[in-house]
N, C-alpha and C positions, 0 to 999 in steps of 0.2 A: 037767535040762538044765544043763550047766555055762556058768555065765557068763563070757562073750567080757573078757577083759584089755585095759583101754587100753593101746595104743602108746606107751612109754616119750617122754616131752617129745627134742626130739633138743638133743643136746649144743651148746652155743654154743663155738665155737673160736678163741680169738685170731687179731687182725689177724697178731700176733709174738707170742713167747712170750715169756714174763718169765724170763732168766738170774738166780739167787740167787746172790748173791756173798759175800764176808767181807773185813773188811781187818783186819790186821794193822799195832801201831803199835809202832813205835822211836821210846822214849824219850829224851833228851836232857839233860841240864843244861845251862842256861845260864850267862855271866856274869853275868849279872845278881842282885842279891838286895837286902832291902827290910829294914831293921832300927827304919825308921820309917812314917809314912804319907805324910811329904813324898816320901822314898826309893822305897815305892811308886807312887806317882803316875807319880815322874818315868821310871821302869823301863817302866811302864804305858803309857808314851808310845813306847819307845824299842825294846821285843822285836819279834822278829820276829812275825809272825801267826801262826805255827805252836805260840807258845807261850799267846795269847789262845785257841785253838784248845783246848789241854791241859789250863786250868784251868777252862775250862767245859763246851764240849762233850762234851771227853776225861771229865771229873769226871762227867757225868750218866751215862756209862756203868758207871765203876769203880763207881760207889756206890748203882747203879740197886736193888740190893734195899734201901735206905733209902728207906722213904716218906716220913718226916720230917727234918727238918735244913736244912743251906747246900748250895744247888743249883751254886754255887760256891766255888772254893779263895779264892777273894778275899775274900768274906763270911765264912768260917769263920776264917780268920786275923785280919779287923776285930772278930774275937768274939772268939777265945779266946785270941790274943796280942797283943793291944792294949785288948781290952774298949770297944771302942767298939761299943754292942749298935746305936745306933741307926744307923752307918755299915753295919754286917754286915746289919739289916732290909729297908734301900734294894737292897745290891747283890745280898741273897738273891733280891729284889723280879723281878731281871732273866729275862726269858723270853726263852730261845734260839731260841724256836718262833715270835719277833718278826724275825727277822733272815733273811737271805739274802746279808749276807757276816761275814767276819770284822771288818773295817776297822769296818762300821760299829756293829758287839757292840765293838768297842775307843774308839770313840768314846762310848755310850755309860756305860759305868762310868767312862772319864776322868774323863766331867761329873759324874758322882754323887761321886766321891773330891773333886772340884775345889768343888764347892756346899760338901761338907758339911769341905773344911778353910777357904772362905774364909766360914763359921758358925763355926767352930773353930780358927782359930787357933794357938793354943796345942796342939791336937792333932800339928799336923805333924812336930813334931821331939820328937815324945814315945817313949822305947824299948819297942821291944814285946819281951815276953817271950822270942821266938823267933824271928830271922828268917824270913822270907820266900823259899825259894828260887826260883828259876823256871827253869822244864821248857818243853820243847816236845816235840812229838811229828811225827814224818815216817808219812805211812800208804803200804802196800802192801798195796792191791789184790789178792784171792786169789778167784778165780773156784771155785766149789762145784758139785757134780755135779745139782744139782738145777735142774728145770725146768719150770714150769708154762705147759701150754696152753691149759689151759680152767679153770672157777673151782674145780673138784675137785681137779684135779691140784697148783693155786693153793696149797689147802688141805692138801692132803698134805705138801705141801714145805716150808709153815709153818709145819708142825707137826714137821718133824723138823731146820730148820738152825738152826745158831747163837743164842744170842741176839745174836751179833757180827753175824752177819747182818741179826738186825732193827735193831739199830741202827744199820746202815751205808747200809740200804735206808729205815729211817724218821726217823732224826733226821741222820745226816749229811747226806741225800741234798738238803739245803734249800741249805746252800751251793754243790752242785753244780749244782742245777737254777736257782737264783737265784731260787726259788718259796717261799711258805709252803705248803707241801706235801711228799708226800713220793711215794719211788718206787714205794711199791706202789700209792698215790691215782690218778698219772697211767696207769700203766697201765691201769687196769682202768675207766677214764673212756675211755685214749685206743685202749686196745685191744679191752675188752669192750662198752666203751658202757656201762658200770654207773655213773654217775656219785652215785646215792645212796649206794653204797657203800664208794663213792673219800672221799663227803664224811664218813662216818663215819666212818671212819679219820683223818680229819684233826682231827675235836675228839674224841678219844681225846687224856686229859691224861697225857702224861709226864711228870711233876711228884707227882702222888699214885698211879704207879701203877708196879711195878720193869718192867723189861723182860719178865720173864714175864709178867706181867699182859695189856702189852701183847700178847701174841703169843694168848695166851686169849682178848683181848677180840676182835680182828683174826676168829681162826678162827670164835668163835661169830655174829659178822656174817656171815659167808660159809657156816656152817651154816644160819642161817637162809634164806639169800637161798636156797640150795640147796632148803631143802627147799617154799619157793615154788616154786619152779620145776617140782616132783615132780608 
């Protein structure tokens, strides 16, 4: 006698679907540039946001397959063209994944360059090896053909966009939302009702792991969760 098949679990389907996007950034030089640390500081005060933007945020992407090193342009410059290891330590020290705007990521490192020249002194108008130039970046927004409904579909589509996309949907998405969080977290909290798996995603460390990592770790949470549900 063949035995009767349970009735496949039935699909759970988004409130709204999650549109995957991509941006794209146009680079910039600025006027500005720094040939000392007083000169940075004062630079540090005066760019626009879009360039505080480029040597942090923009930097965790360019460099995203480096697990180790300066999480910013700022720190690596304190290192290797001024040799001030213990300035480059502090501003390595900064977590972007703290913030929810620019303004206050620029306020930040002010105060760390401003402690550690009024401890130093004599550092401020010391020549660093190489200037400093400073960049900013302008993003445009480019919408992607993919689209998830439900947390398979989810999966599928993070499995084949961008890494541009994970980092526009996971680490930009904190200045847009004004949250520590990110867009894939709120969705699938505010759309799935999955909120375990919203919080997973959010202590996933962008810091020791490149962007692909990140998109591996993402997929195998939601493999799992999938096959609870089987």
């Amino acid at each position: 006698m063949a035995t009767a098949q349970l009735p496949a679990p039935p699909v759970r389907w988004a409130r709204a679907p999650f549109y995957f996007n991509s941006a794209a950034h146009l680079l910039r030089i600025e006027r500005e540039k720094a040939t000392t640390l007083g000169e940075l500081l004062a630079a540090l005060r005066a760019v626009p946001s879009e360039s505080i933007f480029q040597h942090t945020f923009r930097t965790l992407q360019e460099h995203h397959f480096i697990r180790e090193g300066f999480s910013n342009d700022y720190a690596h410059w304190a290192f290797a063209a001024c040799n001030e290891v213990g300035l480059a330590e502090r501003l390595a020290s900064v977590d972007v994944r703290e913030f929810t705007s620019v303004e206050s990521l620029r306020e930040r490192i002010v105060q760390i360059v401003q402690d550690y020249l009024n401890r130093n002194p004599r550092a401020a108008d010391r020549v660093a090896m190489e200037p400093f130039y400073f960049c900013a970046s302008d993003a445009v927004v480019v919408p992607t053909p993919f689209v998830g409904r439900n947390l398979a579909e989810f999966r599928d589509c993070m499995n084949q966009v961008s890494i541009h996309s994970i980092h526009y949907h996971f680490i930009e998405a904190r200045l847009r939302l004004k949250l520590n969080s990110n867009d894939f977290s709120v969705w699938l909290e505010s759309e799935l009702d999955m909120g375990r798996i919203a919080d997973q995603f959010n202590r996933i460390d962008i810091y020791t792991s490149t962007l692909q990592d990140v998109r591996r770790t993402m997929v195998r949470v939601i493999e799992r969760a999938l096959h609870s549900q089987a």
